[in-house]
ZADRENGU-250615 format. One record per residue (C-alpha): residue in three letters; x, y, z. Coordinates in nm, 4 decimals, decimal comma. Layout:
N
MARKE  type      east     north        up
MARKE   ALA         X         Y         Z
...
***
This chain:
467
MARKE  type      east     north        up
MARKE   UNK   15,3147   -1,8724    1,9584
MARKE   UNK   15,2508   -1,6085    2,2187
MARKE   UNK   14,8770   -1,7431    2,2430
MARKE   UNK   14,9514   -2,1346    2,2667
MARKE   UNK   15,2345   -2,0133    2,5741
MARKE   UNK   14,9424   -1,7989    2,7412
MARKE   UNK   14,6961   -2,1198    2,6832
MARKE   UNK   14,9633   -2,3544    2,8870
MARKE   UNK   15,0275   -2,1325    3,1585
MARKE   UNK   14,6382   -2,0782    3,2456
MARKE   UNK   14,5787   -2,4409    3,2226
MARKE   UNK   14,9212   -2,5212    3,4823
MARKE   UNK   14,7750   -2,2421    3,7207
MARKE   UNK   14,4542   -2,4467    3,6804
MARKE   UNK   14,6033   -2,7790    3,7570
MARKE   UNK   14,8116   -2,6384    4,0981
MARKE   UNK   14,4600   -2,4800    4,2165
MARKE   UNK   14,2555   -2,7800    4,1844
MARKE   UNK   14,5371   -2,9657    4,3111
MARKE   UNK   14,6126   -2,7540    4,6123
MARKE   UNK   14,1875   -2,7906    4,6224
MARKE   UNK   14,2285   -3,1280    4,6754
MARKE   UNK   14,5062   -3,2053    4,9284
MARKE   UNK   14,4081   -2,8593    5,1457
MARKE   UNK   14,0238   -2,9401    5,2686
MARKE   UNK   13,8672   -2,6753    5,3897
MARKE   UNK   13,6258   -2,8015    5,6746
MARKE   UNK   13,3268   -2,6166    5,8100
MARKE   UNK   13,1671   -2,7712    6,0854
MARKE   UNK   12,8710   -2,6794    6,3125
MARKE   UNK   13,0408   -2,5153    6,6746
MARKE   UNK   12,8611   -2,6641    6,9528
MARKE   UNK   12,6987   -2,4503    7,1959
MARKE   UNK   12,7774   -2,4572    7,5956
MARKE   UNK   12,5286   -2,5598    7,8277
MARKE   UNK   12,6070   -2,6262    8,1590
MARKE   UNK   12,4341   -2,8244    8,4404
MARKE   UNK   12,6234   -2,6497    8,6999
MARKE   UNK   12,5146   -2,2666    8,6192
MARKE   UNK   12,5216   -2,2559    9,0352
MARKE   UNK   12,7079   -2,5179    9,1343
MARKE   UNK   12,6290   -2,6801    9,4123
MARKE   UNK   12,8285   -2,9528    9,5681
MARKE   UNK   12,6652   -3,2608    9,6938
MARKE   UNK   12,6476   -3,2984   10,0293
MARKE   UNK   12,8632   -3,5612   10,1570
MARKE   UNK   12,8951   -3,6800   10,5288
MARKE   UNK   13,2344   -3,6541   10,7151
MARKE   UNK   13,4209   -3,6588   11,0767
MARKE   UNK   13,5855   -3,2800   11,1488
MARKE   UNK   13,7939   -3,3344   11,4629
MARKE   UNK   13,7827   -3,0251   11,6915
MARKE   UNK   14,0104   -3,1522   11,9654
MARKE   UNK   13,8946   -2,9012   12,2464
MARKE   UNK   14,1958   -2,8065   12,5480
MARKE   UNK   14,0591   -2,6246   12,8501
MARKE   UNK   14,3550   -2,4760   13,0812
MARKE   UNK   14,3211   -2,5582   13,4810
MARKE   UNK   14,3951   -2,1654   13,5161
MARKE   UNK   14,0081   -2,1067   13,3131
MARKE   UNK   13,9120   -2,3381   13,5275
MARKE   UNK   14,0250   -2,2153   13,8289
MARKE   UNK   13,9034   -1,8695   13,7395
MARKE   UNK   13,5083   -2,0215   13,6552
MARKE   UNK   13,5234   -2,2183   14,0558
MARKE   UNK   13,6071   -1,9151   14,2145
MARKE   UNK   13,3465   -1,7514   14,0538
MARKE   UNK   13,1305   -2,0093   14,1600
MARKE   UNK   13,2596   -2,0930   14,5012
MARKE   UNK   13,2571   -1,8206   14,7576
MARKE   UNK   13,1495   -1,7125   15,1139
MARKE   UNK   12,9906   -1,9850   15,3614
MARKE   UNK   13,0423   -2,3455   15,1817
MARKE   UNK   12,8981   -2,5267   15,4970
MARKE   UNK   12,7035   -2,4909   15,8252
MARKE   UNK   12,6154   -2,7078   16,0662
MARKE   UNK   12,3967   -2,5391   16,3870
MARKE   UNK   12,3176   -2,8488   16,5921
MARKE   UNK   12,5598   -2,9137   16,8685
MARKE   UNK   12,3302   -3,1821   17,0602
MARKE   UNK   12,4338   -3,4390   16,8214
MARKE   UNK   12,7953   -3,4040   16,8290
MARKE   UNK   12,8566   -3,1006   17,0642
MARKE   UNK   13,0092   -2,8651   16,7867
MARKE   UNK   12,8175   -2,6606   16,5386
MARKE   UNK   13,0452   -2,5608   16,2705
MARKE   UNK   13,0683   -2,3147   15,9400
MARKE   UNK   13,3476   -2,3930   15,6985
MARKE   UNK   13,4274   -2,0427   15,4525
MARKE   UNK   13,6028   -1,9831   15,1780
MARKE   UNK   13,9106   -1,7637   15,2927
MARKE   UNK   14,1115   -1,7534   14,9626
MARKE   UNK   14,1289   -1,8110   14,5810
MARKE   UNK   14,0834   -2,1985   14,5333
MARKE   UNK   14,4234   -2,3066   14,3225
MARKE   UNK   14,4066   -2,5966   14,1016
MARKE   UNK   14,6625   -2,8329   13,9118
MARKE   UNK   14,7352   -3,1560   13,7927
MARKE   UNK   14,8175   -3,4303   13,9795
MARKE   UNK   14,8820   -3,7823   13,8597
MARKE   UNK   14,5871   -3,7491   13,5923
MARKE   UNK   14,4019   -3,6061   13,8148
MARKE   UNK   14,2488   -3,2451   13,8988
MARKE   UNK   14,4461   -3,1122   14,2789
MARKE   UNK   14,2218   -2,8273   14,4209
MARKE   UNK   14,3743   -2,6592   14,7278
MARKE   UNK   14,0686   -2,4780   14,9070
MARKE   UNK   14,1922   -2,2157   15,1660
MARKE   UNK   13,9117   -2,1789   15,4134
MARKE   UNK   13,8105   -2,0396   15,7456
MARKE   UNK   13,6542   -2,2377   16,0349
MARKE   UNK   13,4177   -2,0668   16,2900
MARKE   UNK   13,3365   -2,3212   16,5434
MARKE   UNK   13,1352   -2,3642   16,8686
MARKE   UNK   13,2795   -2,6768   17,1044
MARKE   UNK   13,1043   -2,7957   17,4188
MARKE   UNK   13,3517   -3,0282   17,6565
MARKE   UNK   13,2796   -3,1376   18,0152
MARKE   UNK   13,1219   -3,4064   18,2138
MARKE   UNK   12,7895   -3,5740   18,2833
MARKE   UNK   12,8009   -3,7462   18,6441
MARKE   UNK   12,4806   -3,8498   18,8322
MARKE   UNK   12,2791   -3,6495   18,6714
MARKE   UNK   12,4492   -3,3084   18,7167
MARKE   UNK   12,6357   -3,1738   18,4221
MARKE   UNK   12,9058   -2,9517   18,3991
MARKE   UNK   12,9682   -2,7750   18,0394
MARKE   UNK   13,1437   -2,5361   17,9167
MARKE   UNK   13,1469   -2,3936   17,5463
MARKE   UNK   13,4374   -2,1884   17,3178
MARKE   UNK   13,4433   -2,0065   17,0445
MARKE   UNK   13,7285   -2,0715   16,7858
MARKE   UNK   13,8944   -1,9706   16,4480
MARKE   UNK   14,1007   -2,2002   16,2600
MARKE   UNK   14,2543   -2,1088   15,9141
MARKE   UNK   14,3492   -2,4290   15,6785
MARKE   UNK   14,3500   -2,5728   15,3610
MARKE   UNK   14,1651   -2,8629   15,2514
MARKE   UNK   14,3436   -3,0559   14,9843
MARKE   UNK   14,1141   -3,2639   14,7567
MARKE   UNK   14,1571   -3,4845   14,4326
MARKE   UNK   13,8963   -3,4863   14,1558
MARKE   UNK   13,8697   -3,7474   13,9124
MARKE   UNK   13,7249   -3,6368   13,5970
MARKE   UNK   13,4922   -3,7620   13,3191
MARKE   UNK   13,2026   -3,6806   13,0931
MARKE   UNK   12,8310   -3,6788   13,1245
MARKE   UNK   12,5638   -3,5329   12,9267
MARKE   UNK   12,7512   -3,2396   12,8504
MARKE   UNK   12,9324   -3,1827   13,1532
MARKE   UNK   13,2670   -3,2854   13,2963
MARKE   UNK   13,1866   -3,4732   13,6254
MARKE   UNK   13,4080   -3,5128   13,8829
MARKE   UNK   13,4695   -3,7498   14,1849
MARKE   UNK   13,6390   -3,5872   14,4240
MARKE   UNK   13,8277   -3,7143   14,7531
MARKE   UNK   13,9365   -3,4813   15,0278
MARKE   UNK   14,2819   -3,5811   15,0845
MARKE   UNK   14,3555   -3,4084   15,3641
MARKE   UNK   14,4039   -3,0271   15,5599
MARKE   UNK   14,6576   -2,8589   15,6271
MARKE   UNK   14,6140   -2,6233   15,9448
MARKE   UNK   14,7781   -2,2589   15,9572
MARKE   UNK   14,7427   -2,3338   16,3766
MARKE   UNK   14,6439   -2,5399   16,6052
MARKE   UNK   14,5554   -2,3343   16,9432
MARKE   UNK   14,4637   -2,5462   17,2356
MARKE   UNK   14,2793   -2,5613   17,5340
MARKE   UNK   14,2623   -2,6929   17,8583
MARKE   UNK   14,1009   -3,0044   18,0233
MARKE   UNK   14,1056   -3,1563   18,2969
MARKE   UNK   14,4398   -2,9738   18,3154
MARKE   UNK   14,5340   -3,1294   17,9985
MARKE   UNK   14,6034   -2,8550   17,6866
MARKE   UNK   14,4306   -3,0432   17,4028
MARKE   UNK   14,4456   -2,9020   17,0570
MARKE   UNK   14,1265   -2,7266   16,8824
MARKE   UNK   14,1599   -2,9726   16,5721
MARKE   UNK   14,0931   -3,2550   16,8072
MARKE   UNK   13,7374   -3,1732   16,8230
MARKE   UNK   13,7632   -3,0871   16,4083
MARKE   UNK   13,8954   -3,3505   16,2416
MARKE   UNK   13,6139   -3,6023   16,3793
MARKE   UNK   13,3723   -3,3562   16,1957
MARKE   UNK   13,5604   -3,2994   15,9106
MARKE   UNK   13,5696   -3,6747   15,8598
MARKE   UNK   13,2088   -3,7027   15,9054
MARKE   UNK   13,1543   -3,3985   15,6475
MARKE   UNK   13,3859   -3,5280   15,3617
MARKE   UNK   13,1317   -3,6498   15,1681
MARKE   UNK   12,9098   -3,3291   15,2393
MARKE   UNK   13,2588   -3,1113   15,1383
MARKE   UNK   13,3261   -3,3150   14,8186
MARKE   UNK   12,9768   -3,3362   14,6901
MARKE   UNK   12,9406   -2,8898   14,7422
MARKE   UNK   13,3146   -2,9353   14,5109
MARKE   UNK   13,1908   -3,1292   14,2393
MARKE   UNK   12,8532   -2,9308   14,1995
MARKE   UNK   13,0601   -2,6696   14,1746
MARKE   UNK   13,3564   -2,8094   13,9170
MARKE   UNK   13,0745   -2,9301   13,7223
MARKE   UNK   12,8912   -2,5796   13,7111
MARKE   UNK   13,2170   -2,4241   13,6388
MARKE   UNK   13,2496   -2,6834   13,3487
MARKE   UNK   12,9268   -2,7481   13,1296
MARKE   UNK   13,0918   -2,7783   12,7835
MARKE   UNK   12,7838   -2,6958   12,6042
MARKE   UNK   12,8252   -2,3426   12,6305
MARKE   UNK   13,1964   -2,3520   12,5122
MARKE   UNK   13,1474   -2,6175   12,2314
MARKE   UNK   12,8675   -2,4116   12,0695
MARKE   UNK   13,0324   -2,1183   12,1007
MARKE   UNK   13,3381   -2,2665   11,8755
MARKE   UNK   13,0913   -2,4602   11,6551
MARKE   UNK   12,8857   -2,1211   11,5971
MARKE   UNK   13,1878   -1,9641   11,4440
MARKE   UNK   13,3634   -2,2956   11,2813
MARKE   UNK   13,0361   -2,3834   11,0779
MARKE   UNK   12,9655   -2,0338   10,9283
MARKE   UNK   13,0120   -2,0425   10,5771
MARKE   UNK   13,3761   -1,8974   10,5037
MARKE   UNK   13,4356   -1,7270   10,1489
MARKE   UNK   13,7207   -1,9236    9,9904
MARKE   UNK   13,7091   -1,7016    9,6557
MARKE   UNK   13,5843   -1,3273    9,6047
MARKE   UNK   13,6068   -1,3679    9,2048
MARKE   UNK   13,4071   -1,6977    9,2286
MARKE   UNK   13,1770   -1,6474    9,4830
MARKE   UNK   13,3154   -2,0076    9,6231
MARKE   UNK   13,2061   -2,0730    9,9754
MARKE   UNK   13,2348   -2,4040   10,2468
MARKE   UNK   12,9363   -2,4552   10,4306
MARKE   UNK   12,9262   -2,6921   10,7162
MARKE   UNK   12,6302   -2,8534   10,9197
MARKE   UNK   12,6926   -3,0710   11,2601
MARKE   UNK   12,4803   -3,3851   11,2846
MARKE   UNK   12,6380   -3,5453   11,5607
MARKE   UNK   12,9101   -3,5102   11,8247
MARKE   UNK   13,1556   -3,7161   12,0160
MARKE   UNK   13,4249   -3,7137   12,3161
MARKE   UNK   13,6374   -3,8743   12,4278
MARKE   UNK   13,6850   -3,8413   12,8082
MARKE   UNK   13,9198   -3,6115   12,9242
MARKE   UNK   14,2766   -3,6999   13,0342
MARKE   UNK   14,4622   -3,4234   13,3057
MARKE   UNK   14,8163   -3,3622   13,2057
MARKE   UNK   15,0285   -3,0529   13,1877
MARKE   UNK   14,7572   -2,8138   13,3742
MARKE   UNK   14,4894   -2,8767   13,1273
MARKE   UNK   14,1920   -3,0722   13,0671
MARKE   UNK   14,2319   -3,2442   12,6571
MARKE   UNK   13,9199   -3,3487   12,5043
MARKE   UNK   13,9175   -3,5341   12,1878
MARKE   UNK   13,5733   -3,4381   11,9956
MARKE   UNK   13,4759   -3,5383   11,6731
MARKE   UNK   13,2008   -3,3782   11,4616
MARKE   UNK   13,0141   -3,5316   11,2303
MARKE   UNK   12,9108   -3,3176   10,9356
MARKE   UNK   12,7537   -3,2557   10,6156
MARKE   UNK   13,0231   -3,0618   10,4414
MARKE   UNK   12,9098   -2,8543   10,1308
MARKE   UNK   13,1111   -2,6498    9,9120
MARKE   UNK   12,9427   -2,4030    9,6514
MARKE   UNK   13,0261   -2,1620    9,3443
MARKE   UNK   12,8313   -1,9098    9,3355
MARKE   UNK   12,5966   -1,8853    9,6090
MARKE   UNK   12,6734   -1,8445    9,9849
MARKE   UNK   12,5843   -2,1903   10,1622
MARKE   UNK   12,2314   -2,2001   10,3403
MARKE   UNK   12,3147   -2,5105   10,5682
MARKE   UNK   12,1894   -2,4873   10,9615
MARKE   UNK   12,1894   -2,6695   11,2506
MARKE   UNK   12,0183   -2,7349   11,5145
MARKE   UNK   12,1632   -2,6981   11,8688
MARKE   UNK   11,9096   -2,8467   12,0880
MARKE   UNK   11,9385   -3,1962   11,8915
MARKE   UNK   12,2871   -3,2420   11,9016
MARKE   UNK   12,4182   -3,4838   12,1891
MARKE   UNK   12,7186   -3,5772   12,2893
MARKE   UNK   12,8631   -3,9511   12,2911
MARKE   UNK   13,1359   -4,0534   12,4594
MARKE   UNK   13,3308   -4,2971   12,2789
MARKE   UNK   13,7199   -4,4431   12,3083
MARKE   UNK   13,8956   -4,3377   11,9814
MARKE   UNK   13,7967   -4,0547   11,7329
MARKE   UNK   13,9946   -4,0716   11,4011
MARKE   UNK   14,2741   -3,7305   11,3896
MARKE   UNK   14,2184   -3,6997   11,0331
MARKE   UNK   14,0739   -3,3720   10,9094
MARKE   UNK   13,8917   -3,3639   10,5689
MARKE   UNK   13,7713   -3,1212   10,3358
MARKE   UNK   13,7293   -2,9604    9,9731
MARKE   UNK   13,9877   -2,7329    9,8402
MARKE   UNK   13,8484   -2,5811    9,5286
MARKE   UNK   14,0909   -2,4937    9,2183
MARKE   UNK   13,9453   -2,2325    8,9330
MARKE   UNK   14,1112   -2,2213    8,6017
MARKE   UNK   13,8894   -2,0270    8,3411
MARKE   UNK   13,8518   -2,1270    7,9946
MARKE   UNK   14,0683   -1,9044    7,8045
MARKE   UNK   14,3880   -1,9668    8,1047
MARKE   UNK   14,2692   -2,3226    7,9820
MARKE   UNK   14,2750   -2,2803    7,6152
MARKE   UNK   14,6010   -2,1002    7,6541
MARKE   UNK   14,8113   -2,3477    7,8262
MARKE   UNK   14,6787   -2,5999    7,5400
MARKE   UNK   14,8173   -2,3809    7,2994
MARKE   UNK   15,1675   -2,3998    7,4139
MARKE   UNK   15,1301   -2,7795    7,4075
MARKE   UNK   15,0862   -2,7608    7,0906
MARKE   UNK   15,3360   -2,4938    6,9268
MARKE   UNK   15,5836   -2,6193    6,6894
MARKE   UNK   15,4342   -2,9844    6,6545
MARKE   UNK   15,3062   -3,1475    6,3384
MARKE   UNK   15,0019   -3,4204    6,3153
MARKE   UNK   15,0795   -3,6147    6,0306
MARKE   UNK   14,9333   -3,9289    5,8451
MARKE   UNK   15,1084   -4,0744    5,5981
MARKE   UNK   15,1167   -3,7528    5,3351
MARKE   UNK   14,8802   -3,5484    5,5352
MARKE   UNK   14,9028   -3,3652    5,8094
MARKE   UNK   14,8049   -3,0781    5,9811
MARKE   UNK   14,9389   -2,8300    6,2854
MARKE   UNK   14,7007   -2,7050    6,5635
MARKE   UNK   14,7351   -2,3138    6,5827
MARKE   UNK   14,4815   -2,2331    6,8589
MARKE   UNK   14,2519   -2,4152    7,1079
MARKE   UNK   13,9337   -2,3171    7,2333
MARKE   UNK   13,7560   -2,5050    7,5375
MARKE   UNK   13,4313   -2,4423    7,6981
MARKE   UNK   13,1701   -2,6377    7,8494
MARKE   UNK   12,9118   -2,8689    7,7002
MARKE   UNK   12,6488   -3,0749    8,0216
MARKE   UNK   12,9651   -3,2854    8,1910
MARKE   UNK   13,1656   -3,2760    7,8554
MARKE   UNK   13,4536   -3,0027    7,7610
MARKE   UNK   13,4385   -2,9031    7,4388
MARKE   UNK   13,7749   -2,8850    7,2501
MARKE   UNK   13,7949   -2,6486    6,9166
MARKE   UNK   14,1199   -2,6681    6,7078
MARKE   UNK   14,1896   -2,4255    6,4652
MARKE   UNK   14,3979   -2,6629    6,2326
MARKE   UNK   14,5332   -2,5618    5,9015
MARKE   UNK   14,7494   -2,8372    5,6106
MARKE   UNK   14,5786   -3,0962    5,5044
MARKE   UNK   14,2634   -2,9775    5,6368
MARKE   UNK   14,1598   -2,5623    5,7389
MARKE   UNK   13,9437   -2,4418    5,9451
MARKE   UNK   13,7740   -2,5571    6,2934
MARKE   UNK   13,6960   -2,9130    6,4219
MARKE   UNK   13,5546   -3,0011    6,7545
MARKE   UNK   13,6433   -3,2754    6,9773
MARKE   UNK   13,4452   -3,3562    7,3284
MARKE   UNK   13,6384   -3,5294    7,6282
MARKE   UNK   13,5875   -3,5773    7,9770
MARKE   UNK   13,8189   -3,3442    8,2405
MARKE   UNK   14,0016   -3,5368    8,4961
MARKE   UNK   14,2139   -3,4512    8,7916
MARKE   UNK   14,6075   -3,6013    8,7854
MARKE   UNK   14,7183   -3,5643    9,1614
MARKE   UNK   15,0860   -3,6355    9,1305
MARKE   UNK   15,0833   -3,3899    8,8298
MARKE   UNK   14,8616   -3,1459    8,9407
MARKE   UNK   14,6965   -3,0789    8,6310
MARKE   UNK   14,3801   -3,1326    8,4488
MARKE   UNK   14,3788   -3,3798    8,1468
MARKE   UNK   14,0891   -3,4829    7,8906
MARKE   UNK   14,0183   -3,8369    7,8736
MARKE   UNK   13,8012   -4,0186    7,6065
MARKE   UNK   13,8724   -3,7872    7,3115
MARKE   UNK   13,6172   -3,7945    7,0264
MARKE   UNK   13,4767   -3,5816    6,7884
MARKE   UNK   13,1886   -3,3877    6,8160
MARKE   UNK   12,9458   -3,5993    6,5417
MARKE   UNK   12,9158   -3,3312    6,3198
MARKE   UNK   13,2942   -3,2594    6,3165
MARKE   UNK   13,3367   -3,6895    6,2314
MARKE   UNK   13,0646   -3,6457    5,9579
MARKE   UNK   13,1984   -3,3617    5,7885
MARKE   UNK   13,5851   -3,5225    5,8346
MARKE   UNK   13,4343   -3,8599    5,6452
MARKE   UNK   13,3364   -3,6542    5,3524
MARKE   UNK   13,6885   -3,5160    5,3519
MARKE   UNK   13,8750   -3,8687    5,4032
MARKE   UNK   13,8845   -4,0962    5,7348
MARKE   UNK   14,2354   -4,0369    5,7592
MARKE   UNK   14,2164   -3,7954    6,0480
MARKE   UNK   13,9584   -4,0529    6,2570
MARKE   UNK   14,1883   -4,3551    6,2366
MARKE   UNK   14,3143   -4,2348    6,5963
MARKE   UNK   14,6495   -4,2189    6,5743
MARKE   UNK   14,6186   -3,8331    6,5623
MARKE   UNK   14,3285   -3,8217    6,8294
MARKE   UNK   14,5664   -4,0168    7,0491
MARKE   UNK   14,8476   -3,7447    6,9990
MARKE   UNK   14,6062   -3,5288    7,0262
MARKE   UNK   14,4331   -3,6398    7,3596
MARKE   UNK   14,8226   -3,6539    7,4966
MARKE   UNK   14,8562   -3,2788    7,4559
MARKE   UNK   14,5346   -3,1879    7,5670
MARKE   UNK   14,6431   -3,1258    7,9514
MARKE   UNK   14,7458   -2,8102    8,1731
MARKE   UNK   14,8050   -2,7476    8,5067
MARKE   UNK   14,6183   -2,6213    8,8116
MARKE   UNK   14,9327   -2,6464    9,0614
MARKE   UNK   14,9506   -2,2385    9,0470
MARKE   UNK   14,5734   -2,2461    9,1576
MARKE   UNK   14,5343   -2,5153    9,3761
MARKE   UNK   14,8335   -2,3643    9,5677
MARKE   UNK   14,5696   -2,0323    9,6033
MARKE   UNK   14,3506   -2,2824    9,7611
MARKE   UNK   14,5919   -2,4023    9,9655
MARKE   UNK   14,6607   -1,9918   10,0681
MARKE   UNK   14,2931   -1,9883   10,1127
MARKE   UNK   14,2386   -2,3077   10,3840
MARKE   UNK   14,5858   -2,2047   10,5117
MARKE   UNK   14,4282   -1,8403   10,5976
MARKE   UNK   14,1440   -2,0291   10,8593
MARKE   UNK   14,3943   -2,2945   10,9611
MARKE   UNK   14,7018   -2,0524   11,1347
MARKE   UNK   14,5716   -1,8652   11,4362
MARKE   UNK   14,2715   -1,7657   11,2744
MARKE   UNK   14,0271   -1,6454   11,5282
MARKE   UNK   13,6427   -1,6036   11,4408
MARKE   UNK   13,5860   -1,4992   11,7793
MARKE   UNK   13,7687   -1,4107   12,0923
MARKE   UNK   13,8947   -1,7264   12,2627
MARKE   UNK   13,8479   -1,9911   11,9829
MARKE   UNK   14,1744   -1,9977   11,7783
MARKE   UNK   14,1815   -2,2740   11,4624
MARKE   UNK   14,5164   -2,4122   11,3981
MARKE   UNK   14,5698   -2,7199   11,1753
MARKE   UNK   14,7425   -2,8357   10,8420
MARKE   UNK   14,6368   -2,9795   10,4989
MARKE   UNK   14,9060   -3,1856   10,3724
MARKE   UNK   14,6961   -3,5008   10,1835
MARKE   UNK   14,5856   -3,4318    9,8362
MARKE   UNK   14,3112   -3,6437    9,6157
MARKE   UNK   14,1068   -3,6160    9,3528
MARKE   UNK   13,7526   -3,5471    9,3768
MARKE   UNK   13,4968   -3,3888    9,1179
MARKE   UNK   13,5792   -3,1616    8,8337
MARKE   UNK   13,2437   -2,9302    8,7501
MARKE   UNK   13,2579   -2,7008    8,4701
MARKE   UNK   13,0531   -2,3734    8,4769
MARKE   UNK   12,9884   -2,0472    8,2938
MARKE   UNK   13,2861   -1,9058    8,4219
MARKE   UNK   13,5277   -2,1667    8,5230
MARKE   UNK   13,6409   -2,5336    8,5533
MARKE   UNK   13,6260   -2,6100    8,8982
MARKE   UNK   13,8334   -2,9003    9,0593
MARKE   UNK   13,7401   -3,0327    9,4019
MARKE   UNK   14,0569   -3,2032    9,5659
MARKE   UNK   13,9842   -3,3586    9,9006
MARKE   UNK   14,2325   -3,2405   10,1480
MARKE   UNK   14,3554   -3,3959   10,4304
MARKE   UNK   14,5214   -3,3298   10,7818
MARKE   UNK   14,5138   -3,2098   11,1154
MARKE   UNK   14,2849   -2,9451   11,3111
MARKE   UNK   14,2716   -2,8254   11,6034
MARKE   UNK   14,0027   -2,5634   11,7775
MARKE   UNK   14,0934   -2,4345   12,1175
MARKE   UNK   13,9314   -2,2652   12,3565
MARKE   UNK   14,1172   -2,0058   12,5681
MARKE   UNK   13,9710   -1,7813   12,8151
MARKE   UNK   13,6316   -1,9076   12,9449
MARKE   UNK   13,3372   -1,5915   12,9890
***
């Protein structure tokens, strides 16, 4: 009796194992291996408009003329022609403003003068010559524009003021000193404008000044220690548009065209070339700033967040079904690799392959185009198509998302760090904002998945304090 009880209870256990055998697979398909394309990834280069909108104070300005602009500005030593030789100095600092759009230059100056008055009557002549100082200020406007480089001017003397007028006598008639003058002056206007406009356009070639802000903006800035992420950018071409006067300063709308390269891994190599890069002036140059704001998540921070999207949830298919316990993601060419650790119906680890792409308004990364890995299908159609129908790769593919919001914000830090105040280099501040956000590339290497978001905005370089 014993023996037959003994006999039935081996033969149950048998009949649960084989059963349990044959609704709990257990699946053992080949892991694929990572390869990347991108073991240095380097972006491809892609051409774009940086706007470096440039303001130069009148005060710099006025500080470069009277550099420029000292001592005798004019001498005239014939006095046959017009009985006064004449030599016009510069007596004070030259102020400058705005006036009506236009650049207002006040030159104090001193006036050393010889005048010769008298008569000529049948053939005997009676001259006499003086010696006088006169202390003024010529007022002049200066119209302003650019060519090749530098801001050129066309200036107008608007008038002088005189400190005094002394006087002398003739014919027993006191006439002033300035009577003589102003005829010259009038005659010289075009000799005193022309000595002003070398001079403002000495004071302002902007090739010096541009290149010293483009020397600093287009050296490669480290975005990310950990990734060795840099931006790299190269100039091709410039433009301006020309200048308007308002608010004592000259504004200057230049746009930079650029090859724009961001890299993982190595430090950009881009260069270019000063002595080929001209300047157009055009009407309208587009305010929009645009660049590449990298976002790193690594594989495991990856994997991770996957596994939370999965806790608690159940995959089932009529009477099977299985529950995801951990995920696994790494890199295979342009695929990501997916590995589930699944147990139920089927135990053990299947691979799926999807493409990574970029949700802006979600700010996460999601895997499109779910399929298995071909090994992981075969070895599932051995076991029963029930898991390849799609219903559960659809669920699947649904949960297969995290974010980046926490590291594109870093990136954000990062831009935000060259775009508030930052100075390379004494006198060129960078201010600006990134507030436009799209998608761009997502590259997976060794170490990370990397998501390029094109940002967009406003930036500004200005120049303070011209050397």
């Amino acid at each position: 009796m014993k023996k037959n009880i003994y006999h039935f209870l081996l033969l149950a256990s048998a009949s649960i194992v084989l059963s349990a055998c044959g609704t709990h697979k257990k699946i053992a398909a080949l892991r694929p291996d990572a390869d990347y394309k991108n073991s240095t990834l380097v972006y491809q280069k892609e051409t774009s408009t940086l706007n470096l909108p440039l303001e130069i104070t009148l005060s710099d300005l006025q500080n470069q003329v009277n550099k420029n602009l000292n001592g005798l500005l004019y001498e005239d030593k014939n006095i046959e022609d017009d009985n006064l030789t004449i030599r016009v100095f510069k007596q004070a600092p030259i102020v400058i403003n705005d006036k009506g759009g236009k650049i207002h230059i006040e030159l104090p100056m001193k006036i050393e003068a010889k005048i010769r008055y008298g008569i000529e009557k049948f053939g005997i002549s009676a001259y006499d010559t003086r010696e006088i100082k006169l202390n003024g200020t010529i007022k002049l406007n200066a119209g302003i524009s650019i060519n090749n480089w530098k801001l050129a001017t066309n200036t107008d003397i608007e008038g002088v003021d005189w400190a005094e007028s002394p006087t002398v006598s003739i014919l027993g008639k006191d006439v002033p000193f300035t009577y003589f003058i102003n005829p010259a002056l009038a005659l010289l206007k075009s000799k005193l404008a022309k000595i002003v406009d070398e001079n403002l356009e000495k004071s302002m070639d902007l090739r010096p000044y541009v290149f010293k802000a483009l020397d600093q903006v287009v050296k490669p800035m480290e975005l990310s220690k950990d990734y060795q992420a840099w931006l790299g950018i190269s100039p091709t071409e410039l433009f301006a548009t020309n200048p308007v006067v308002t608010k004592n300063k000259i504004s200057i709308g230049v746009g930079m065209k650029s090859y724009i390269e961001t890299s993982v891994g190595r430090k950009p190599t881009l260069v270019f070339d000063k002595t080929k890069l001209k300047l157009q002036t055009v009407d309208k140059i587009d305010n929009t700033f645009s660049t590449n704001i990298a976002a790193f998540s690594t594989y495991e921070q990856a994997a991770a967040l996957v596994t939370q999207n999965f806790a608690g949830k159940k995959f089932e298919s009529g009477k099977y079904a299985i529950t995801i316990n951990k995920v696994e993601m790494w890199g295979k060419n342009d695929k990501m690799i997916i590995a589930l650790n699944v147990s139920g119906s089927i135990n053990g680890d299947i691979y799926l392959q999807g493409i990574p792409v970029y949700n802006v308004e979600k700010q996460e990364i999601s895997i499109d185009e779910i399929d298995f890995v071909l090994d992981s299908k075969q070895s599932l159609l051995k076991m029963g198509d029930w898991l390849l129908h799609g219903l559960i790769v659809k669920k699947i593919q649904e949960n297969c998302k995290f974010s980046i919001a926490a590291q594109l914000a870093d990136g954000q830090k990062m831009a935000a760090k060259y775009l508030t105040n930052y100075e390379p280099v004494k006198g060129v501040k960078i201010n600006g904002s990134l507030n436009q956000l799209a998608p761009n590339k997502i590259f997976l290497t060794p170490s990370a998945i990397v998501a390029m978001i094109i940002a967009k905005g406003n930036v500004s370089v200005k120049i303070e304090g011209l050397q």
